[in-house]
C-alpha positions in Angstrom: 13.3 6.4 20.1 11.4 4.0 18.0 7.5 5.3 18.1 4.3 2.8 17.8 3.0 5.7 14.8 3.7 9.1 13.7 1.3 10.7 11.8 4.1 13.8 11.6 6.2 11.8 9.6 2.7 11.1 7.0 2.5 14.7 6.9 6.1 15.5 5.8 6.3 13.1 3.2 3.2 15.1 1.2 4.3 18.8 2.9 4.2 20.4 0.1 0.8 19.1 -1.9 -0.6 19.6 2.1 0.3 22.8 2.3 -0.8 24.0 -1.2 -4.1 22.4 -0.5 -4.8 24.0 2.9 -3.5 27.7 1.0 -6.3 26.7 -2.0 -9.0 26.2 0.9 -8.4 29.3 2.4 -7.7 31.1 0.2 -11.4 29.8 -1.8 -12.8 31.0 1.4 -15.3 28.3 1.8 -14.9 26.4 4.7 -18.0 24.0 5.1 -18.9 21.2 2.7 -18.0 22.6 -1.2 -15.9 21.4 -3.7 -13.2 19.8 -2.1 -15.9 17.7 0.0 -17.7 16.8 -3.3 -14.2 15.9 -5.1 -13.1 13.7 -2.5 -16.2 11.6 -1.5 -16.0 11.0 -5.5 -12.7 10.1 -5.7 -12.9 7.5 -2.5 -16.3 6.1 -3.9 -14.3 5.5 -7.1 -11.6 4.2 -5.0 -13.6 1.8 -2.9 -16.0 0.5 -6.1 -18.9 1.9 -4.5 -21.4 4.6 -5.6 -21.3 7.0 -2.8 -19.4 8.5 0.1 -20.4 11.0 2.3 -18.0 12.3 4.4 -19.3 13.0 8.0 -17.4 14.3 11.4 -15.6 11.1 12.4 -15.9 7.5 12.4 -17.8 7.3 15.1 -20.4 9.4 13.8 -20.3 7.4 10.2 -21.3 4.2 12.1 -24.3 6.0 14.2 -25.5 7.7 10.6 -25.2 4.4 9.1 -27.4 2.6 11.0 -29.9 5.7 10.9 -29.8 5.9 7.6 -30.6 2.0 7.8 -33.9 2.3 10.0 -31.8 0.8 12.9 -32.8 2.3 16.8 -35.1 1.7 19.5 -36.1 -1.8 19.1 -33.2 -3.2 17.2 -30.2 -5.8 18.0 -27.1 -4.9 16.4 -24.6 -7.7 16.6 -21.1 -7.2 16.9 -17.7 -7.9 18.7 -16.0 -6.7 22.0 -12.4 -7.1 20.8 -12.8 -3.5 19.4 -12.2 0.2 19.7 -15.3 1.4 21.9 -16.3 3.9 19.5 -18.3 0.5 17.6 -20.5 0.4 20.7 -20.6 3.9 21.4 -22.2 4.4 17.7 -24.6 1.4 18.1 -25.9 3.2 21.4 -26.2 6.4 20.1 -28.4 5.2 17.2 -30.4 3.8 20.5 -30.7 -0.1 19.5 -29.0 -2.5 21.7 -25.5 -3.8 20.8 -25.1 -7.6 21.2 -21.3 -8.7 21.7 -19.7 -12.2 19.7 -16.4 -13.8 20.2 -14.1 -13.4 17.8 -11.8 -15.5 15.5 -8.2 -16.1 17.4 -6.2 -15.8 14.8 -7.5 -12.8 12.8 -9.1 -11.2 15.8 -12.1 -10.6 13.7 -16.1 -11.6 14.4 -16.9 -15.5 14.1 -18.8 -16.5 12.0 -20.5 -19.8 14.3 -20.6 -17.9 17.7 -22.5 -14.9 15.0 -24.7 -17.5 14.3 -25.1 -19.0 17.4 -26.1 -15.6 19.2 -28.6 -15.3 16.2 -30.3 -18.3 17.0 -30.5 -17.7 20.8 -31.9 -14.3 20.0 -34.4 -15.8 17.8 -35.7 -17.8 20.5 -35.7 -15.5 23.3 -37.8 -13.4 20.4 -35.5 -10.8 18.7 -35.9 -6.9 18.9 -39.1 -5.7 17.6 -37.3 -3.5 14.6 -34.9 -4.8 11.6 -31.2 -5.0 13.3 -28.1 -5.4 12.2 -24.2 -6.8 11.8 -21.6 -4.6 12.3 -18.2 -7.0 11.5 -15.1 -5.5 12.3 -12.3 -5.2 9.9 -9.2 -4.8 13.0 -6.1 -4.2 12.4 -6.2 -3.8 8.8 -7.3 -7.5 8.5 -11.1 -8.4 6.7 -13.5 -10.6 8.6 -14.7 -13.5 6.7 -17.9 -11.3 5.0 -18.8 -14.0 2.7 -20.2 -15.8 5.4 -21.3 -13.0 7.4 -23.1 -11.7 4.6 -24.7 -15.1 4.3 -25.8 -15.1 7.7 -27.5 -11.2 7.6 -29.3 -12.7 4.6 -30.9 -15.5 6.3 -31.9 -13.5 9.4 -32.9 -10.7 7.3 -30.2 -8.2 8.9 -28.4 -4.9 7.8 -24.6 -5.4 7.0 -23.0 -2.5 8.1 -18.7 -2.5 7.8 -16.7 -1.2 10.2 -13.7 -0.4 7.9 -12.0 2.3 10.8 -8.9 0.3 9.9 -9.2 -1.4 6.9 -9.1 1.8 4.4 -7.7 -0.4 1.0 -7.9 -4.1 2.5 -9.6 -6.7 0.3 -10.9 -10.2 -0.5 -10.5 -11.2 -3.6 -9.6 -8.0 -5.4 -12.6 -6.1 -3.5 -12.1 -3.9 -0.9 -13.6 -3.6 2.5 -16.6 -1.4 2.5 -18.0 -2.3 -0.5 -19.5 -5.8 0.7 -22.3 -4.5 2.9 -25.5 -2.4 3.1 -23.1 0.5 3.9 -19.6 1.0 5.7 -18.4 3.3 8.1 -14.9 4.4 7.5 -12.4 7.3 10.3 -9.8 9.1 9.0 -8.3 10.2 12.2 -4.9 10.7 11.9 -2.8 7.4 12.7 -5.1 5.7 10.2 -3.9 3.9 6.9 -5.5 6.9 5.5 -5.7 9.8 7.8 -6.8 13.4 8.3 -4.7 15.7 10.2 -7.8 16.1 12.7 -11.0 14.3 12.7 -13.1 12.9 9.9 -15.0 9.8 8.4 -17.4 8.4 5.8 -20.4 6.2 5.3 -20.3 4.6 1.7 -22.5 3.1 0.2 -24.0 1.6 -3.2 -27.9 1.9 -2.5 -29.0 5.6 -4.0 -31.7 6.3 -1.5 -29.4 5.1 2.0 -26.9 7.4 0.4 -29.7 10.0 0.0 -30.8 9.4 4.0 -27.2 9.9 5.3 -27.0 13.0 3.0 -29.8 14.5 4.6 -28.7 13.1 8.6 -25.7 14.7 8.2 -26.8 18.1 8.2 -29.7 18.3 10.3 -31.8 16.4 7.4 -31.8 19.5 5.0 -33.0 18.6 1.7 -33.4 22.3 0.9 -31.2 25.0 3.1 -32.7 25.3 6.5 -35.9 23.0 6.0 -35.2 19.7 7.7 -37.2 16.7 6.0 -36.3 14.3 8.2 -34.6 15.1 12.0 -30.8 15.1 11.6 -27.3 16.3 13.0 -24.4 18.4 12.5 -21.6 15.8 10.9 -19.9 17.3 8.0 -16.9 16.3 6.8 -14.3 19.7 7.3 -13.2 21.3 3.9 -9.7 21.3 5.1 -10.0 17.9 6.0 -11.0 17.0 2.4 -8.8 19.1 0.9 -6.1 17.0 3.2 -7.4 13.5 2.0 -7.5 13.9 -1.5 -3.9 14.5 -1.1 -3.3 11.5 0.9 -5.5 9.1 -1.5 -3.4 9.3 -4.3 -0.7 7.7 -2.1 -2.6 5.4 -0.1 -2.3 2.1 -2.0 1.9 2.9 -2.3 1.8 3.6 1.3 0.2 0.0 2.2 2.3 -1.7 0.2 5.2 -0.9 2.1 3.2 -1.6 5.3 3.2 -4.8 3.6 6.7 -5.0 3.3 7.4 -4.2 6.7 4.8 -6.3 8.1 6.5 -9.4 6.0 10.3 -8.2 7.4 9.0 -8.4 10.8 7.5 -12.1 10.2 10.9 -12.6 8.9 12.8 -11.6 11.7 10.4 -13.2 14.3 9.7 -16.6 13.2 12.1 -18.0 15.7 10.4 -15.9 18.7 7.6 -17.7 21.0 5.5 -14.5 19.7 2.3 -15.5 17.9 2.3 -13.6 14.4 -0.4 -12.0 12.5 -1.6 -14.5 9.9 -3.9 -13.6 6.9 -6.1 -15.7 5.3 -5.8 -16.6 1.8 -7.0 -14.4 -0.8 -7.0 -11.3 1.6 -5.0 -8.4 1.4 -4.0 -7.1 5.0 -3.0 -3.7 5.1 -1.6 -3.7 8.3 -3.1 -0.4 10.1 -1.0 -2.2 13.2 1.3 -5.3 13.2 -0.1 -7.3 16.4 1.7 -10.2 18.1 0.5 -12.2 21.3 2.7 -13.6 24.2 2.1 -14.8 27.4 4.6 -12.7 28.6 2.9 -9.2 27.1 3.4 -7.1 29.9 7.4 -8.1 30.2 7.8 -7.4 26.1 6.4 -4.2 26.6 8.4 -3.3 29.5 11.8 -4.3 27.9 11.0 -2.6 24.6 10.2 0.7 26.3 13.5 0.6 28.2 15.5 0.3 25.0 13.3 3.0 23.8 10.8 1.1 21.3 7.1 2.7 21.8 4.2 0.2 22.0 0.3 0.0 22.2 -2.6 -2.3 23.4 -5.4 -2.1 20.8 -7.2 -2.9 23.1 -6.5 -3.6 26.3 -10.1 -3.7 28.2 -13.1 -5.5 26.0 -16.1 -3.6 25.7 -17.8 -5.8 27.9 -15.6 -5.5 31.3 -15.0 -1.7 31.0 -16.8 0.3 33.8 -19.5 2.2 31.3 -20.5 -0.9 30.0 -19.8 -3.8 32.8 -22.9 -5.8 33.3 -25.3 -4.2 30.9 -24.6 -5.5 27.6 -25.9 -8.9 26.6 -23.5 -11.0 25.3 -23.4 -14.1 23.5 -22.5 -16.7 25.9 -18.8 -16.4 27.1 -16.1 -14.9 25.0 -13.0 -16.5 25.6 -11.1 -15.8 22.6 -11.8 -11.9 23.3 -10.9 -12.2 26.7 -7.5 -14.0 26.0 -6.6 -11.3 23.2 -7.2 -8.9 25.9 -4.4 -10.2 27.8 -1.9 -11.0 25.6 -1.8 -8.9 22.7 1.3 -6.2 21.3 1.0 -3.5 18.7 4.4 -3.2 17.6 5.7 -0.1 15.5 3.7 0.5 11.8 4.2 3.3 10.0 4.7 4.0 5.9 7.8 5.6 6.9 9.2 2.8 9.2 12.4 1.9 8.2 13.8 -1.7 7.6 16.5 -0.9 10.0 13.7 0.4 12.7 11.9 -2.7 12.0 15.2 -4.9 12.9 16.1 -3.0 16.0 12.2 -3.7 17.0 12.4 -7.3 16.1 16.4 -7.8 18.0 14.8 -6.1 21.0 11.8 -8.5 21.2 13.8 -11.7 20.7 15.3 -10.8 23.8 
């Protein structure tokens, strides 16, 4: 057996610096926020280039306490795609604005820039939301959307930029990484991720002092002094253990990419004379590769044959946000999104993991080409 991921394998390669940090945790016998919360939102600030993390429950709740901390709610459009995990939407209703859905890009699978535009200036004419709103560009797959003209675009329209960076812990343009291009970022570390927790966890970062000091204080139930709330807030603190568990895996993160890298280039290799479609990245981006994503026409076929010979596989994702049943018919959406709904149909995560092996790799790729 050949498995998509396997976060067990993550775990065993760092056993040992795991282990001793879960012992120092408990053995500390503090078990919310502390030091090892403190340390590690320091180190992945410094990490990132940015002034501030703030380590919260999960992803998921990083995007909702981003836009919070942003002013974003009742009133407010936030603009983003349907080609991703659900969890983007699910954050943007929590917050209680109204998520707008864009097509995305074909060949990176990340928000377009024109069809952005265009659902801006259709908004603007139907008269936008009453409250400041927002962009939330997706970086999938480990792949960066194109935030120098996104950025350009929240400018003119006077919009938040908030990153989804779920899967693009490390990816860059130009030297700089994701999440350090917008207003703030949201950032999961759940455990298949480039850098993952061995449970749940995530982070808003940011470089603006007083959003960093708003999604301090929503985190835990907007205490600026132990039980006196100053503004209302939540319980979404990242876990001690989960910290503890990070800083371990940061120190190893950029290694660990670089051989996703490598894999993800083998892979190329060994397909180019497949009718798959390959993941491309644009110049001066650094992909990490969270998942190695093909199309075919035949998807449904590939997936079949690979799981006979015993190769696991995934659809990220297989259902846009926009035709599943909680959401069907609700949303506004910007025109028609063909591109989205053509990924939907033919898209393949094959097997990426740091500990993939080049031979795993060329068993995958022999089984594809048939």
């Amino acid at each position: 057996m050949i498995p998509q991921t396997d976060p067990r394998a993550n775990y065993l390669a760092h056993q040992a610096e795991i282990d001793a940090a879960i012992a120092q945790v408990l053995m500390a016998g503090r078990y919310i926020l502390g030091e090892p919360v403190a340390a590690f939102e320091r180190e992945f600030a410094a990490y990132l280039g940015v002034g501030h993390a703030i380590g919260v429950a999960s992803g998921t709740d990083a995007l909702h306490l981003a836009l919070r901390a942003c002013g974003v709610g009742p009133g407010s459009h936030v603009f983003t795609v349907s080609h991703t995990a659900v969890a983007t939407v699910a954050a943007i209703e929590l917050a209680g604005a109204t998520p707008v859905l864009v097509d995305i890009e074909p060949a990176t699978f990340t928000m377009d820039p024109q069809r952005l535009e265009d659902a801006l200036k259709r908004a603007a004419a139907g008269g936008r939301g009453a409250r400041r709103g927002a962009i939330i560009p997706v970086h999938l797959y480990g792949h960066p959307a194109d935030m120098a003209a996104i950025l350009e675009i929240g400018r003119r329209y006077d919009l938040w930029v908030i990153e989804d960076c779920a899967q693009s812990h490390g990816a860059a343009i130009e030297g700089r990484k994701t999440g350090a291009f917008g207003d703030m970022a949201a950032f999961s570390f759940y455990p298949t991720k480039n850098l993952g927790a061995l449970g749940d966890g995530g982070a808003v970062v940011t470089s603006d002092d007083e959003l960093a000091d708003r999604a301090r204080l929503l985190r835990e139930y907007g205490w600026r002094e132990r039980y006196v709330s100053a503004l209302p807030g939540l319980n979404s603190r990242l876990d001690t253990l989960q910290a503890a568990i990070l800083r371990v895996k940061l120190r190893y993160l950029d290694a660990e990419n670089e051989r996703r890298r490598a894999l993800a280039r083998l892979y190329t290799e060994l397909l180019q004379e497949t009718d798959l479609r390959l993941p491309i990245e644009r110049p001066g981006v650094r992909h990490v590769y969270h998942q190695y994503v093909v199309r075919s026409g035949r998807r449904d076929a590939l997936q079949a044959r690979l799981r006979e010979r015993g190769i696991g596989t995934l659809i990220h994702y297989p259902v846009p946000v926009h035709r599943q049943p909680a959401y069907a018919g609700r949303l506004p959406f910007a025109g028609e999104l063909p591109h989205t709904e053509a990924a939907a149909a033919e898209i393949l995560s094959l097997p990426m993991f740091a500990e993939l092996s080049d031979d795993q790799v060329r068993a995958v790729a022999a089984a594809c080409a048939g």
